[in-house]
PASEBA-1860 file (N, C-alpha, C; in nm, 3 decimals):
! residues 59
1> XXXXXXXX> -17.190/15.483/13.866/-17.181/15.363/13.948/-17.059/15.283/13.908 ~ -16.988/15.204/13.969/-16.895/15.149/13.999/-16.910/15.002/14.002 ~ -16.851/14.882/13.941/-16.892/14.727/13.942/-16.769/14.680/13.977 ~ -16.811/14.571/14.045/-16.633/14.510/14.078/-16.727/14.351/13.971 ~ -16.661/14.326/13.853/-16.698/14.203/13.769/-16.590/14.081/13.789 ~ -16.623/13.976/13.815/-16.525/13.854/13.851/-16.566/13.831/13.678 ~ -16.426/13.746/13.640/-16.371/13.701/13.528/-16.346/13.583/13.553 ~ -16.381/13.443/13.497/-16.324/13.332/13.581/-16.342/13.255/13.418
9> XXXXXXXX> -16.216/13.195/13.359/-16.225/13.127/13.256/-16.172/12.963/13.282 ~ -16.223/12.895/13.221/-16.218/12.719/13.208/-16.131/12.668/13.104 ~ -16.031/12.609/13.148/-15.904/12.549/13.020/-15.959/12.415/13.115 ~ -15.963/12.344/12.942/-15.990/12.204/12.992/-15.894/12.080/12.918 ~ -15.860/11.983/12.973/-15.843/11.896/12.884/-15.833/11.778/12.956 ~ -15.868/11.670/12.847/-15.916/11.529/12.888/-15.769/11.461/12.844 ~ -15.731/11.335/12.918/-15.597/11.292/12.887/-15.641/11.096/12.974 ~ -15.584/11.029/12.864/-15.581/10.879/12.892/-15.507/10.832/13.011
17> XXXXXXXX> -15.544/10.764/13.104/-15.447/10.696/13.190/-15.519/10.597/13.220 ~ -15.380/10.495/13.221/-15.406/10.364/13.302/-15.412/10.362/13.449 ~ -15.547/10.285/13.474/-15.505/10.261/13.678/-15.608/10.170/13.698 ~ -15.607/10.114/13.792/-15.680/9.951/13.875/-15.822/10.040/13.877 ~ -15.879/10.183/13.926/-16.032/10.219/13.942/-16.023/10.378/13.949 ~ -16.106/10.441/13.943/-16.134/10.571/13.931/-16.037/10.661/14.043 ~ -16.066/10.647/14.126/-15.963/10.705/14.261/-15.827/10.725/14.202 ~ -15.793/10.611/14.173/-15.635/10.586/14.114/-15.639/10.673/14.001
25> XXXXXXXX> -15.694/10.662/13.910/-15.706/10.780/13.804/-15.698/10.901/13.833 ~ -15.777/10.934/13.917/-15.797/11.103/13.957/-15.646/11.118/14.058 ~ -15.644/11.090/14.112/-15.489/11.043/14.215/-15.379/11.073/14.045 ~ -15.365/11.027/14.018/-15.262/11.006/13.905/-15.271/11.109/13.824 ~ -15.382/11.192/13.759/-15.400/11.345/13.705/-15.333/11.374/13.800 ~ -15.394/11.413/13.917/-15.392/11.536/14.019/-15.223/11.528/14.011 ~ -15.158/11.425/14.013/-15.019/11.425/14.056/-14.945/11.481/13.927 ~ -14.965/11.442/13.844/-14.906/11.507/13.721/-14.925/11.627/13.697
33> XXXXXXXX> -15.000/11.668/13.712/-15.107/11.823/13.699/-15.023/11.935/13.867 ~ -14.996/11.846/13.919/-14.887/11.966/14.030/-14.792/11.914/14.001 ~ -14.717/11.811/13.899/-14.574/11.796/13.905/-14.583/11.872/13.749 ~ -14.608/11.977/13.689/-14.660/12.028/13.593/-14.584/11.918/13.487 ~ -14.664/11.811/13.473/-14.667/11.697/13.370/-14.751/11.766/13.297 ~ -14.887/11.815/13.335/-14.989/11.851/13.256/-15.006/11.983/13.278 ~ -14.960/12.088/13.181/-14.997/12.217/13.167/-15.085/12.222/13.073 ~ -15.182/12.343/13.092/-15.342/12.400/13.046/-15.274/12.529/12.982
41> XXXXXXXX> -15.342/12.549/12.911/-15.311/12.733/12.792/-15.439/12.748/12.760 ~ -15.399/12.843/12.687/-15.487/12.899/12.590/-15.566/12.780/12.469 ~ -15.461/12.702/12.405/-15.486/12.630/12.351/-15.643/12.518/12.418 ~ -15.627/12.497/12.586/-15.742/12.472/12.654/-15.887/12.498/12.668 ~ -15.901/12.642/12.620/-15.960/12.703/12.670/-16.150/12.648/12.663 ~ -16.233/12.690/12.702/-16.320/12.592/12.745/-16.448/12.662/12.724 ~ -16.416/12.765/12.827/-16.537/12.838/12.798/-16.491/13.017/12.956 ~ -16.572/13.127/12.951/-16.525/13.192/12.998/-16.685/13.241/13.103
49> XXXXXXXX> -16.712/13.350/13.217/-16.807/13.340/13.299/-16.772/13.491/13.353 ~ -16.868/13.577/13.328/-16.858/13.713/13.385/-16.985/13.722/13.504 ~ -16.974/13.761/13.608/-17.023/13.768/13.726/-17.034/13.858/13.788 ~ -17.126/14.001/13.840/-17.135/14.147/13.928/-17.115/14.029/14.064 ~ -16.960/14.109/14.144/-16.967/14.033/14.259/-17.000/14.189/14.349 ~ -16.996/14.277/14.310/-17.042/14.371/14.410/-17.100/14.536/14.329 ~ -17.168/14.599/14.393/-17.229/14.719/14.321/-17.231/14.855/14.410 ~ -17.126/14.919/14.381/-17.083/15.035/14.508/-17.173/15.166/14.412
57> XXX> -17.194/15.236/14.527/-17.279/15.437/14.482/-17.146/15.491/14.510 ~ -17.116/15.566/14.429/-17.039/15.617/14.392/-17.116/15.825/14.449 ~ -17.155/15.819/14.593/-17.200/15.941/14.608/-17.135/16.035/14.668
END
């Protein structure tokens, strides 16, 4: 039998910012985080998640 297994790992990291309320905060990651202000590694890493996304017969 044959498995197709998804691999899906979590780099995390928490980082301080100033802003007037939460919106503005998350707004202000997100922007840094695609202007790669904030790059994730290995050093991140978080935790990892193995998953059977499909199960073929091999007949």
């Amino acid at each position: 039998m044959k498995f197709k297994v998804d691999i899906s790992e979590i780099l995390k990291a928490t980082i301080d910012i100033e802003a007037d309320n939460e919106n503005e905060a998350i707004g202000m990651a997100k922007q840094m985080y695609n202007n790669s202000d904030i790059v994730l590694s290995a050093d991140n890493f978080e935790d990892v998640k193995f998953t059977i996304m499909e199960e073929n017969d091999d007949n």
